[in-house]
Backbone as ProteinMPNN parsed JSONL, in Angstrom:
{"seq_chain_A": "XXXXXXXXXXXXXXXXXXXXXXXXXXXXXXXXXXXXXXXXXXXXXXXXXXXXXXXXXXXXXXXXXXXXXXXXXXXXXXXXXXXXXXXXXXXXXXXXXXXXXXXXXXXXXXXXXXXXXXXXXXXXXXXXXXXXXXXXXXXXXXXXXXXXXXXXXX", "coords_chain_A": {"N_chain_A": [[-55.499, 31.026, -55.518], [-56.868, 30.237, -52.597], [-55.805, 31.472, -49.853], [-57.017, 31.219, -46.696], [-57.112, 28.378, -47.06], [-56.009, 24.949, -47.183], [-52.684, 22.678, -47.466], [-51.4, 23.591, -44.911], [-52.897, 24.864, -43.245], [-54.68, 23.396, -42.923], [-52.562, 21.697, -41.632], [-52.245, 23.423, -39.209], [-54.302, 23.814, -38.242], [-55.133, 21.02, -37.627], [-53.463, 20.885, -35.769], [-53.789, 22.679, -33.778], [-56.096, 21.649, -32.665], [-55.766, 18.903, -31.569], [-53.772, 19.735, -29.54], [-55.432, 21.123, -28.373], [-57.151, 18.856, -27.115], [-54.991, 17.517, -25.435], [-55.633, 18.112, -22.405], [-58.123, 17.109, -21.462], [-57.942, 14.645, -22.637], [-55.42, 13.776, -21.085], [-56.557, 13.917, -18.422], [-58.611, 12.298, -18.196], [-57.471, 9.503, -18.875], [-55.73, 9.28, -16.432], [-57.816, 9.162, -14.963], [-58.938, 6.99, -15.486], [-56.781, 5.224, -14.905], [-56.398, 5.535, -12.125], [-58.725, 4.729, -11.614], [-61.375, 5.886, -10.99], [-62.868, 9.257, -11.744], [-61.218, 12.05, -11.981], [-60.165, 15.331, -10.95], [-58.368, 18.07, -12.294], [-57.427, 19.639, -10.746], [-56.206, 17.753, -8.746], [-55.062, 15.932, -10.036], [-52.741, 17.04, -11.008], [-51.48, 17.855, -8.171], [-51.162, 15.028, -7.8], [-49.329, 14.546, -9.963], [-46.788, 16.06, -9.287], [-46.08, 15.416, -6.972], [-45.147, 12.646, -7.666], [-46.939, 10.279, -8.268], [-47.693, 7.682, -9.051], [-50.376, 6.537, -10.941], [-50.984, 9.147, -11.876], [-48.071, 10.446, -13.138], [-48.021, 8.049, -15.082], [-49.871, 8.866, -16.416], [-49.261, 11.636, -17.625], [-47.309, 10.34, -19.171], [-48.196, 9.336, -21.19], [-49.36, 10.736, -22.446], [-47.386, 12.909, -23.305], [-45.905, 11.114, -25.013], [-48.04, 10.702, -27.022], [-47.992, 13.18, -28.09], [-45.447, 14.116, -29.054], [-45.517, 11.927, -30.924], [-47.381, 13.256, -32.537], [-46.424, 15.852, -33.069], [-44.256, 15.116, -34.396], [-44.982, 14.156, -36.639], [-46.337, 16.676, -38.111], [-43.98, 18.283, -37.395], [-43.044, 16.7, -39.781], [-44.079, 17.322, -42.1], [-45.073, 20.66, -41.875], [-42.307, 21.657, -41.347], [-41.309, 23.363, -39.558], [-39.696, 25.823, -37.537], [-38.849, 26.118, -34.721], [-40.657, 24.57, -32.062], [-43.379, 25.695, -29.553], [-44.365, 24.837, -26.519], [-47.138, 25.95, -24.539], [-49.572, 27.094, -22.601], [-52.216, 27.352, -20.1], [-52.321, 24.07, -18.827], [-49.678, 22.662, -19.843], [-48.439, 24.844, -18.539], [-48.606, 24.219, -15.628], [-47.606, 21.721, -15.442], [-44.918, 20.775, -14.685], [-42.023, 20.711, -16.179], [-42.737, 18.987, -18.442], [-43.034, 20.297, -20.957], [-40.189, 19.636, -21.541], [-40.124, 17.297, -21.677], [-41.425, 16.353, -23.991], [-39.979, 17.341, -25.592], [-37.863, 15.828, -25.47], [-38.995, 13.402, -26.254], [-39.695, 13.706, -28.81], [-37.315, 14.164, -30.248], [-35.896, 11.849, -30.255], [-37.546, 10.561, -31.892], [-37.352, 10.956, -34.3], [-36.235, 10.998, -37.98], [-33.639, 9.38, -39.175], [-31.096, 11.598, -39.97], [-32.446, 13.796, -40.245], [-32.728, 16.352, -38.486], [-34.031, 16.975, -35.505], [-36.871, 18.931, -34.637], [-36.478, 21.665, -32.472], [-38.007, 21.786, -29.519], [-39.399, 23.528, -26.989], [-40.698, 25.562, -24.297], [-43.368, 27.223, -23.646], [-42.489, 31.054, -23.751], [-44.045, 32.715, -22.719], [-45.994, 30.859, -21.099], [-48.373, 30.231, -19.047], [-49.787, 32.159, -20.118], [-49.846, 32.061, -22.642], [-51.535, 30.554, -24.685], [-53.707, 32.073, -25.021], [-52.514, 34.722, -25.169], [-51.272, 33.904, -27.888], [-53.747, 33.595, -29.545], [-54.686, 36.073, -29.494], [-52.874, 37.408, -31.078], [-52.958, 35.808, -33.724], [-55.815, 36.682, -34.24], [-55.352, 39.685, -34.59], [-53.577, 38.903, -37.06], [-54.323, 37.693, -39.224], [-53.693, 36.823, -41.651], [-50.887, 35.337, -40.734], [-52.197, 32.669, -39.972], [-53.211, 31.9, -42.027], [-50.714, 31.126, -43.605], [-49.634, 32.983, -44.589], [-46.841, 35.764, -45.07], [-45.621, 35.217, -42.592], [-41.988, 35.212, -41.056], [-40.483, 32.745, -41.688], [-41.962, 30.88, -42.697], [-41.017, 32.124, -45.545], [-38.556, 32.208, -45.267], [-37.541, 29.516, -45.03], [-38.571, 28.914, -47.809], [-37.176, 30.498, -49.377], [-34.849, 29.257, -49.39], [-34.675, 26.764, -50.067]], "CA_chain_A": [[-55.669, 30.033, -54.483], [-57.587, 30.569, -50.94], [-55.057, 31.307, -48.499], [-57.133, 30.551, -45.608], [-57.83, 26.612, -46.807], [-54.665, 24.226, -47.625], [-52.116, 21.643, -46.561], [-50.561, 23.939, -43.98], [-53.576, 25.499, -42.59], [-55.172, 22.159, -42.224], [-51.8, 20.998, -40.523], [-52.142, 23.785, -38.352], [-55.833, 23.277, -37.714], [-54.699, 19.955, -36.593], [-52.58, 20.691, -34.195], [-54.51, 23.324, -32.38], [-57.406, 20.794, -32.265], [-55.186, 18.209, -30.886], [-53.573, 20.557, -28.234], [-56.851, 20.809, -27.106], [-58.33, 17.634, -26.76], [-54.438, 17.504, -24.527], [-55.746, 18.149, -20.881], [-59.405, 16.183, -21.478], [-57.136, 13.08, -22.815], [-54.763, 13.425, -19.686], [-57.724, 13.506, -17.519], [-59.288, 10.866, -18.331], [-56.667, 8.276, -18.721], [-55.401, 9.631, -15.224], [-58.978, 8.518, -13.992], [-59.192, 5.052, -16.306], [-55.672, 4.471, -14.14], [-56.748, 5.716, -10.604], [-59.932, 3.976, -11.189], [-62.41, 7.147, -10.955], [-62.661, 10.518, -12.214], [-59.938, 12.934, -11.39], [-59.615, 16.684, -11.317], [-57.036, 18.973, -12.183], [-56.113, 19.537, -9.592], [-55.61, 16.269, -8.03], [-53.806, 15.443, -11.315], [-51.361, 18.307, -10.761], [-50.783, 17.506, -7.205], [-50.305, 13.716, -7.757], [-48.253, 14.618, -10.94], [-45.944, 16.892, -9.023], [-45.03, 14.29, -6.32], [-44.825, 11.749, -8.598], [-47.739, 9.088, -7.986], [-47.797, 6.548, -10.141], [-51.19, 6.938, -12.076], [-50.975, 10.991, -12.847], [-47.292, 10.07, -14.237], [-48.102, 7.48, -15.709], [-51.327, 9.44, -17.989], [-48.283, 12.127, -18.041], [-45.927, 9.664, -19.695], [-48.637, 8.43, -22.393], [-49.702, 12.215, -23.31], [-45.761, 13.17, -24.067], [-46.004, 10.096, -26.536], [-48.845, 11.764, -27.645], [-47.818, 14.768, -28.542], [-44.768, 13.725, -29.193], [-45.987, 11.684, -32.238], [-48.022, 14.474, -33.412], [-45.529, 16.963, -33.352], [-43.093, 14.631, -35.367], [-45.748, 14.236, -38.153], [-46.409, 17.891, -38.376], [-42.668, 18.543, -38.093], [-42.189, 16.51, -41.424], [-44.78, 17.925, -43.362], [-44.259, 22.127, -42.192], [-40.962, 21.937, -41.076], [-41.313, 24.678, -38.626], [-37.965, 26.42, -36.767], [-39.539, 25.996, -32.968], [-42.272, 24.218, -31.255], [-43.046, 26.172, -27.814], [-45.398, 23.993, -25.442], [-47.737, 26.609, -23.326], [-50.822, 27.134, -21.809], [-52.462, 26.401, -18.615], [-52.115, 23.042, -18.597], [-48.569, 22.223, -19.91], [-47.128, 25.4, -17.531], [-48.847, 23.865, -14.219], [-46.903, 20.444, -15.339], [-43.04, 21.207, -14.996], [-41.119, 19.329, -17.542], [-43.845, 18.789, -19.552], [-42.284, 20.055, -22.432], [-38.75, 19.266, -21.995], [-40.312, 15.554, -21.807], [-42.224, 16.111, -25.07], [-38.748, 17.656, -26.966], [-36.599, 14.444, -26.039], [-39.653, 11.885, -27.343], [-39.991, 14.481, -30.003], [-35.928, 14.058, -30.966], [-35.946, 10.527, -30.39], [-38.351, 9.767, -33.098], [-36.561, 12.095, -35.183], [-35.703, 10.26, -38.504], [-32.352, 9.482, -38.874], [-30.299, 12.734, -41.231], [-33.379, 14.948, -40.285], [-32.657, 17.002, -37.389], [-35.075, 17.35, -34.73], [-37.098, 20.566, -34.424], [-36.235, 22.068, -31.172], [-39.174, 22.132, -28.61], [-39.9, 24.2, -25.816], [-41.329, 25.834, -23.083], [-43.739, 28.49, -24.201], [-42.177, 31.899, -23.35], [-45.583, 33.155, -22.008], [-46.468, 30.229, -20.043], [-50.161, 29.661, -19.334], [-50.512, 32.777, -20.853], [-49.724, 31.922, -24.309], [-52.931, 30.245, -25.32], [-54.734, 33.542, -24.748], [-51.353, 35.696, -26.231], [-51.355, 33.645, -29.66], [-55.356, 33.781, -30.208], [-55.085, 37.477, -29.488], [-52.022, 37.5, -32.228], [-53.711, 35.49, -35.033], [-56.897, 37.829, -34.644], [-55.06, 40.971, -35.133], [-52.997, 38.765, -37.699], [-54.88, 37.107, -40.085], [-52.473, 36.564, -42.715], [-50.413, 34.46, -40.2], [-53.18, 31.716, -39.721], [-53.238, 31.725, -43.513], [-49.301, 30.878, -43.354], [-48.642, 34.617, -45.311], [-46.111, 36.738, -43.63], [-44.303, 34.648, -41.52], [-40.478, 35.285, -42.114], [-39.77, 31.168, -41.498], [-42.004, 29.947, -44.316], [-40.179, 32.736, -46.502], [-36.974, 32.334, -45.263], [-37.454, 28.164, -45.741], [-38.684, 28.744, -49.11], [-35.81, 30.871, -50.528], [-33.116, 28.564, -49.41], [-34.337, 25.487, -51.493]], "C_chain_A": [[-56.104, 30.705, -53.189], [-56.378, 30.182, -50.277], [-55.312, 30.609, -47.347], [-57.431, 28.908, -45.92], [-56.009, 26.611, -47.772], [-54.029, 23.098, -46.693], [-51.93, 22.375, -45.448], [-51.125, 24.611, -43.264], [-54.306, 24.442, -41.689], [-54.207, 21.657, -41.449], [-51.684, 21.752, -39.488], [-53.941, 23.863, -37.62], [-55.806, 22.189, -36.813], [-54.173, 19.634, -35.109], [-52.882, 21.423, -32.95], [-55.404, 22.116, -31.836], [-56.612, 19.649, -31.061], [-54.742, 18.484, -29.672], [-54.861, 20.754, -27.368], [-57.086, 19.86, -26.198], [-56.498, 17.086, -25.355], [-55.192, 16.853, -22.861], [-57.232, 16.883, -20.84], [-58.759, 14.769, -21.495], [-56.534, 12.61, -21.622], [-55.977, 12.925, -18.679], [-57.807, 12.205, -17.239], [-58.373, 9.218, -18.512], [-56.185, 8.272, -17.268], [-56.643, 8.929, -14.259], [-59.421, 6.973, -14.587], [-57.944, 4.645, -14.625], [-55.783, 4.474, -12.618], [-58.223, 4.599, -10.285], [-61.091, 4.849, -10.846], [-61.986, 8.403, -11.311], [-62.135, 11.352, -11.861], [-60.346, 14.042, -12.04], [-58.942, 17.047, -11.768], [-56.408, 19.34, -10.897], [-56.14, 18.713, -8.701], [-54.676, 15.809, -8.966], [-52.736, 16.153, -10.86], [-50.867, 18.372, -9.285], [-50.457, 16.243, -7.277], [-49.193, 13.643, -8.91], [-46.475, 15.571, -10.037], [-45.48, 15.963, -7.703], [-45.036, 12.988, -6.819], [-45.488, 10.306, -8.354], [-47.813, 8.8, -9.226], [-49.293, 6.968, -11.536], [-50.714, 7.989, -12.627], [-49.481, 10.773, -13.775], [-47.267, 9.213, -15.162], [-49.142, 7.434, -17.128], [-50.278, 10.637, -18.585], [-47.898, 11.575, -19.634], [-46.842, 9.631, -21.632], [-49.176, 9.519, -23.265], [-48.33, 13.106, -24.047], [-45.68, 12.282, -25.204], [-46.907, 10.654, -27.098], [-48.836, 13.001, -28.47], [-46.35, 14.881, -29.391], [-44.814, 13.268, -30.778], [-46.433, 12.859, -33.309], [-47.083, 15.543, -33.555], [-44.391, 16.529, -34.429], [-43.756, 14.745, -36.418], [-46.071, 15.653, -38.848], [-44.823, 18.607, -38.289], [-42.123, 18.39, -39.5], [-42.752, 16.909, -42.35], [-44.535, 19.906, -43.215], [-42.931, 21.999, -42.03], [-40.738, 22.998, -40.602], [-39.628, 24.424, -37.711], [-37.966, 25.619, -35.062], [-40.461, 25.267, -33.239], [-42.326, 24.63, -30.104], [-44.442, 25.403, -27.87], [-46.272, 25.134, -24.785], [-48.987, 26.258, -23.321], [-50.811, 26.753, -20.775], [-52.214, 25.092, -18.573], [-50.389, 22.569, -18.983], [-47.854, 23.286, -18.831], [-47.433, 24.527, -16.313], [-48.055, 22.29, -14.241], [-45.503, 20.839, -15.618], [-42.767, 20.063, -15.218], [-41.662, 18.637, -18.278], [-42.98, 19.147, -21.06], [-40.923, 19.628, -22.705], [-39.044, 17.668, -22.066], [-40.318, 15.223, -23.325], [-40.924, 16.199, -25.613], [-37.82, 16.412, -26.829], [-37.56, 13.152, -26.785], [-39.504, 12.36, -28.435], [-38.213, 13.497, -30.656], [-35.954, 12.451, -30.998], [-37.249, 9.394, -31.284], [-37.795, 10.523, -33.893], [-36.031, 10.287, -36.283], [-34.67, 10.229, -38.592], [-31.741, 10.348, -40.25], [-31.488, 13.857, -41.024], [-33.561, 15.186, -38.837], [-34.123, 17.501, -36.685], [-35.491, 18.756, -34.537], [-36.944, 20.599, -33.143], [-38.026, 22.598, -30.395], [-38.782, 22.422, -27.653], [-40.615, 24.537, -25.211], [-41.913, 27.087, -23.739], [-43.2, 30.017, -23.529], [-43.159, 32.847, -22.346], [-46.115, 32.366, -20.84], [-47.592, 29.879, -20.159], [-50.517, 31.367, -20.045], [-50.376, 33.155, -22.419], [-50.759, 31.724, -24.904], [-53.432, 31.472, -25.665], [-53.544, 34.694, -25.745], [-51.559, 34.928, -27.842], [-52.387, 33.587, -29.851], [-55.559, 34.999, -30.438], [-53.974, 37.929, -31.013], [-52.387, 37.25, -33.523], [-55.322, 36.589, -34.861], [-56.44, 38.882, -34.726], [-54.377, 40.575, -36.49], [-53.492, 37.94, -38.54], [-54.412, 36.095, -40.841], [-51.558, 35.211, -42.315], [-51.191, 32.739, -40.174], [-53.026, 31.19, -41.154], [-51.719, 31.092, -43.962], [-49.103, 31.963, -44.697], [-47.897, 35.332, -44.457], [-45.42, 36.294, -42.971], [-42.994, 34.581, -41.991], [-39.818, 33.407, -42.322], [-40.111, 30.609, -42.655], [-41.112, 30.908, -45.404], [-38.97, 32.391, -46.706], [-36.623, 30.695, -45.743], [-37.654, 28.181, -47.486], [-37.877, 29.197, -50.121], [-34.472, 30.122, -50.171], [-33.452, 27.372, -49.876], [-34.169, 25.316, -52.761]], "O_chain_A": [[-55.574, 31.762, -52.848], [-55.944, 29.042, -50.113], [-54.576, 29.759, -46.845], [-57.956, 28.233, -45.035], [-55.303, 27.383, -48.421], [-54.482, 22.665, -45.633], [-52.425, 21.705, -44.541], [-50.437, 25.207, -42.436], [-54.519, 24.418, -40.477], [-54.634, 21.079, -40.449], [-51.09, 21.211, -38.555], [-54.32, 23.965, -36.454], [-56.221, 22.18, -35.654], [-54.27, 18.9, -34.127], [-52.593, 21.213, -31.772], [-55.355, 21.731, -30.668], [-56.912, 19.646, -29.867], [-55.077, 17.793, -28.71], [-55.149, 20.596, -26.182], [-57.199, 19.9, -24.973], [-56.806, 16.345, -24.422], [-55.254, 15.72, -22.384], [-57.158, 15.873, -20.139], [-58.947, 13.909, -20.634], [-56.791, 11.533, -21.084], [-56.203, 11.776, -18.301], [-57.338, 11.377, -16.458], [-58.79, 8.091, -18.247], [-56.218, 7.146, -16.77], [-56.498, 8.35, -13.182], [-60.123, 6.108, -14.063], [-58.257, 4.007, -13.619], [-55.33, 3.558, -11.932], [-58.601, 3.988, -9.286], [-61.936, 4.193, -10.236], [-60.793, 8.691, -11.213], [-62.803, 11.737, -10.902], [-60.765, 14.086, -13.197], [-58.223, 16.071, -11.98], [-55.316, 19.31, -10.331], [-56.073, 19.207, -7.575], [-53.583, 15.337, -8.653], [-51.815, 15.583, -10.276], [-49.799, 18.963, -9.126], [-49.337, 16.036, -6.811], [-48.277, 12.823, -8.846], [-45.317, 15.473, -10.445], [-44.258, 15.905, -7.558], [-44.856, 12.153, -5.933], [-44.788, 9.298, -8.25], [-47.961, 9.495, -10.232], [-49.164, 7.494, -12.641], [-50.096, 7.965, -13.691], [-49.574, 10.889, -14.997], [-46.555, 9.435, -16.141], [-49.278, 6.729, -18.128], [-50.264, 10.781, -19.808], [-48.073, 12.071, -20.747], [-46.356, 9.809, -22.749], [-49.418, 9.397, -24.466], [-48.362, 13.768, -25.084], [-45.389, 12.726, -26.314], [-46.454, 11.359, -27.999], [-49.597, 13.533, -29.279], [-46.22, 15.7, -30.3], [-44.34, 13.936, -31.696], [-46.008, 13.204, -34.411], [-47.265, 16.149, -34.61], [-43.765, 17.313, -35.142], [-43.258, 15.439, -37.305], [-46.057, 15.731, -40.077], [-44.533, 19.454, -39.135], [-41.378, 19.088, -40.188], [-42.215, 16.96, -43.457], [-43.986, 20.518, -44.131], [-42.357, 22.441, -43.026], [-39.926, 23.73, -41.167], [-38.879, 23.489, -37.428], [-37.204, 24.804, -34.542], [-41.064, 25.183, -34.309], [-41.489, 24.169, -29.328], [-45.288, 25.325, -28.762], [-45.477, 25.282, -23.857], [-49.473, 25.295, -23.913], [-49.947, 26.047, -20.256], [-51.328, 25.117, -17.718], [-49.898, 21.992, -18.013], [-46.853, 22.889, -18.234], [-46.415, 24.0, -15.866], [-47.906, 21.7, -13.171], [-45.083, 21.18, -16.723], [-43.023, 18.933, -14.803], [-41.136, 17.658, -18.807], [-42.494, 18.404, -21.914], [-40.51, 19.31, -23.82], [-38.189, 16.895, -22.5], [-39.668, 14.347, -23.896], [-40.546, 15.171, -26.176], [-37.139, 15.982, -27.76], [-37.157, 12.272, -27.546], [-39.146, 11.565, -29.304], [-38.154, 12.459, -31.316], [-36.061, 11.961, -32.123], [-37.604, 8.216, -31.282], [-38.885, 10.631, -34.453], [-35.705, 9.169, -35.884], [-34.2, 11.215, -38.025], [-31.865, 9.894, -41.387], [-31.389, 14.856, -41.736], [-34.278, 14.523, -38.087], [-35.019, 18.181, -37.185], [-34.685, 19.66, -34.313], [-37.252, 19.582, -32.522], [-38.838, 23.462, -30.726], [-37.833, 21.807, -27.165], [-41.643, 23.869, -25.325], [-41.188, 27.91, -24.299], [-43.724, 30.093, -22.418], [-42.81, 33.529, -21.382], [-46.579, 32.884, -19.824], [-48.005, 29.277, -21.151], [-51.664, 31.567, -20.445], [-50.682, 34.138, -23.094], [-51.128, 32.574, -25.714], [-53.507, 31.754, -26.861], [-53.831, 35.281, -26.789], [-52.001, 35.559, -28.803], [-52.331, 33.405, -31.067], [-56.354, 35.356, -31.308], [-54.386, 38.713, -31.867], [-52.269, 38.087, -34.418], [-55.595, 37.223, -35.881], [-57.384, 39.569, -35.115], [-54.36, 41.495, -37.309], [-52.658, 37.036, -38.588], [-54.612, 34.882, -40.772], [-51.402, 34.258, -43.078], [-50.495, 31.748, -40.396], [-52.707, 30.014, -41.332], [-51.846, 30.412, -44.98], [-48.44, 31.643, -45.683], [-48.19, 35.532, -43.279], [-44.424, 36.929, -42.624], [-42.71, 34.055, -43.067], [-38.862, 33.06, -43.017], [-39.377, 30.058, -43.475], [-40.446, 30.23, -46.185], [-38.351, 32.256, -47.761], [-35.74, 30.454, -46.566], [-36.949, 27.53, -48.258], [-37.731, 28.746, -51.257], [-33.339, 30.363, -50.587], [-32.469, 26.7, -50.19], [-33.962, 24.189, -53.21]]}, "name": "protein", "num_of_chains": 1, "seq": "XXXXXXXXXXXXXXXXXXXXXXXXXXXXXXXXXXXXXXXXXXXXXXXXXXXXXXXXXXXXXXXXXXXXXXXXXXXXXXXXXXXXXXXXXXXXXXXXXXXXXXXXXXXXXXXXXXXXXXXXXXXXXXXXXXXXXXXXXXXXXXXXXXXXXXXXXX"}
């Protein structure tokens, strides 16, 4: 079997892609709700004193992500989820938003994966691209002690 193609490459294919399309999505709903096209940084100063639009494209990108992280919770069943990059560090409480929608869709007898705050910050993006290109294998989901360690305890 091809390592690099599968369910769990495609679910992690997914979720980078999605993390992407993140800050573009905020954007732009931020400027549907203001009524014209918004920056970053007008977002990130009206998000940080708490104007109505920018929290309110906030609110609907935590559901966002939120969702998606539950659906990819139930199919890998990963340990962690850390939040980083530029865009989720410059929004404080960005991810502690995402981990309570996250838990609160949580089915009921299936414990919520714990989300966080990327340890890196905005410079995670750039730290885990530089990780999977020295690490191949990882991308491929070989090597990692979590899928191992999940797979010998069922």
């Amino acid at each position: 079997m091809d390592r690099t193609d599968g369910p769990a490459v495609r679910v992690r294919e997914a979720l980078v892609r999605a993390s992407h399309g993140v800050r573009p999505a905020t954007l732009c709903r931020a400027g549907r709700l203001r009524g014209r096209e918004v920056t970053f940084a007008e977002f990130r100063q009206a998000y940080s004193t708490g104007v109505g639009w920018a929290t309110k494209a906030a609110d609907e990108s935590c559901d966002v992500l939120a969702t998606a992280l539950t659906g990819v919770c139930e199919l890998a069943r990963p340990e962690l989820v850390s939040i980083g990059g530029g865009f989720a560090a410059a929004l404080p409480g960005l991810p502690d938003e995402v981990s309570a929608r996250t838990a609160a869709l949580a089915r009921p007898g299936h414990p919520p994966v714990p989300v966080r705050a990327a340890l890196l910050g905005a410079g995670s993006s750039v730290s885990g691209a530089v990780l999977l290109a020295r690490n191949p294998e990882w991308a491929a989901g070989q090597g990692t002690r979590s899928s191992k360690a999940r797979a010998a305890s069922r």
